[in-house]
C-alpha positions as CSV (number, residue, x, y, z in Angstrom):
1,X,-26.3,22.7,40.3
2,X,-23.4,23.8,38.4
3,X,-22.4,20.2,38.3
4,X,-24.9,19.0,36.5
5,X,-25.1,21.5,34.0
6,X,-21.8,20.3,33.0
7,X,-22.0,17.4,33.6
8,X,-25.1,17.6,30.9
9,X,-22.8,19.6,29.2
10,X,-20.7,16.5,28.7
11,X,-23.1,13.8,28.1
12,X,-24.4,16.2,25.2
13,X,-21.2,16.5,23.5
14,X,-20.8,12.8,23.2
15,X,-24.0,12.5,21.9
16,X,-23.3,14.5,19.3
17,X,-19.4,13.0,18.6
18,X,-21.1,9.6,18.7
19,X,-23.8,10.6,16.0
20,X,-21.6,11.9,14.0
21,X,-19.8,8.7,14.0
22,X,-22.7,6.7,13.3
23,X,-23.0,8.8,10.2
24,X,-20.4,9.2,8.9
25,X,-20.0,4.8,9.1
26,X,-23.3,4.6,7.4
27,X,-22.3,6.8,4.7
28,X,-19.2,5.1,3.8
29,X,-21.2,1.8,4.1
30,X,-23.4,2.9,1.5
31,X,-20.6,4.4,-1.0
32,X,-18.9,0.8,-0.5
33,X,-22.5,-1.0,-1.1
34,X,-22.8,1.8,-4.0
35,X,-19.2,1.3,-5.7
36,X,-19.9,-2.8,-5.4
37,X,-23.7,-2.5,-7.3
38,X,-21.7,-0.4,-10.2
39,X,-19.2,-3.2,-10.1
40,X,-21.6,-6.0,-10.8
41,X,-23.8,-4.4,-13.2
42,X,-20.1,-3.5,-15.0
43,X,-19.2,-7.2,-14.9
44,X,-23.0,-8.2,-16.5
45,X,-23.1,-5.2,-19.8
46,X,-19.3,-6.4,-20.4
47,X,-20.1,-9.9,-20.5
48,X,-23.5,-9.3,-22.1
49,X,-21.7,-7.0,-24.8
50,X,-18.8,-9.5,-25.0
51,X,-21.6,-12.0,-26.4
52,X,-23.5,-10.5,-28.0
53,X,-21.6,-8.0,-30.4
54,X,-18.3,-10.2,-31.3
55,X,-18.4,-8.5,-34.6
56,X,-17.8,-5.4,-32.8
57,X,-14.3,-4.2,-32.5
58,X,-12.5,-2.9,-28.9
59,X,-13.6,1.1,-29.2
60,X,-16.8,-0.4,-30.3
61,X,-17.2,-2.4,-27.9
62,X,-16.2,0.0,-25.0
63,X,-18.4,2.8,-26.3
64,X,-21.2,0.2,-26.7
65,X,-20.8,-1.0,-22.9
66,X,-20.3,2.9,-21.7
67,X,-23.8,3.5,-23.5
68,X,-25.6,0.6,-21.8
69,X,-24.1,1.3,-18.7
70,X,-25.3,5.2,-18.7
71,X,-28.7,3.8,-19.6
72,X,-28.8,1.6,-16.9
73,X,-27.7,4.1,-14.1
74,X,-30.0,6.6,-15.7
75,X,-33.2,4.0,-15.6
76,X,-32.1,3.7,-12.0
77,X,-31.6,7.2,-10.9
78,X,-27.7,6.1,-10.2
79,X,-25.3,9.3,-11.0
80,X,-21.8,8.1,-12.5
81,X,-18.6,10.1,-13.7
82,X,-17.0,9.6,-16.8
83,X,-13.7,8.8,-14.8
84,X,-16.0,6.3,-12.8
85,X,-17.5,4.9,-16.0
86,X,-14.3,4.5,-17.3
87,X,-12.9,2.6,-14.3
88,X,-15.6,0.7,-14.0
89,X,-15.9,-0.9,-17.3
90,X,-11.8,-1.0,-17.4
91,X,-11.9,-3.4,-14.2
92,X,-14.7,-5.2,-16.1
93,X,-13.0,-6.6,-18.9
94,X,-9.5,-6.9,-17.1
95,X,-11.8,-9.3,-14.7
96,X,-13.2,-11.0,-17.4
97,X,-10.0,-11.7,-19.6
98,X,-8.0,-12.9,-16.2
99,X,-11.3,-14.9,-15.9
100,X,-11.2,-16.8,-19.6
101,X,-6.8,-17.2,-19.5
102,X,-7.7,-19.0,-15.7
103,X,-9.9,-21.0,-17.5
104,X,-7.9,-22.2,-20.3
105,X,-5.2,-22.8,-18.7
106,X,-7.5,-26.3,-17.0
């Protein structure tokens, strides 16, 4: 009898380790999944900004592409960081500039 109390013992424990697991994957799919939508919607208000307001100068244009970007996350119930924000919209136009030298350069 003892036996098979530890024996369920045992088999509980690696239920729960194995949970666990499953969670904590499933959460750090979802950041990933979370941290490639911000990148995306990044890459679209830079480019959108980019063509629309040329008459805009760089701050301009940052604090322009920070605004939409907020406005965006906000519409969608999204939370980001300035530091986040930031990095995002950094990666965003060094994309975009590597993009349009690669492109001249045919």
């Amino acid at each position: 009898m003892e036996l098979i109390n530890i024996i369920g013992l045992i088999i509980a424990g690696l239920l729960a380790l194995i949970a666990r697991q499953v969670a904590s994957f499933l959460k750090k799919k979802g950041v990933v999944a979370q941290i490639e939508s911000h990148k995306e919607i990044g890459k679209i208000i830079v480019g959108a900004v980019e063509q629309g307001y040329k008459h805009l100068q760089g701050d301009e244009k940052l604090n322009l592409a920070k605004h939409e970007f907020l406005k965006f996350a906000k519409e969608k119930g999204v939370k980001v960081s300035e530091r986040e924000l930031d990095l995002i919209i950094e990666s965003s136009v060094r994309e975009m500039k590597k993009s349009v030298k690669e492109e001249l350069k045919k």
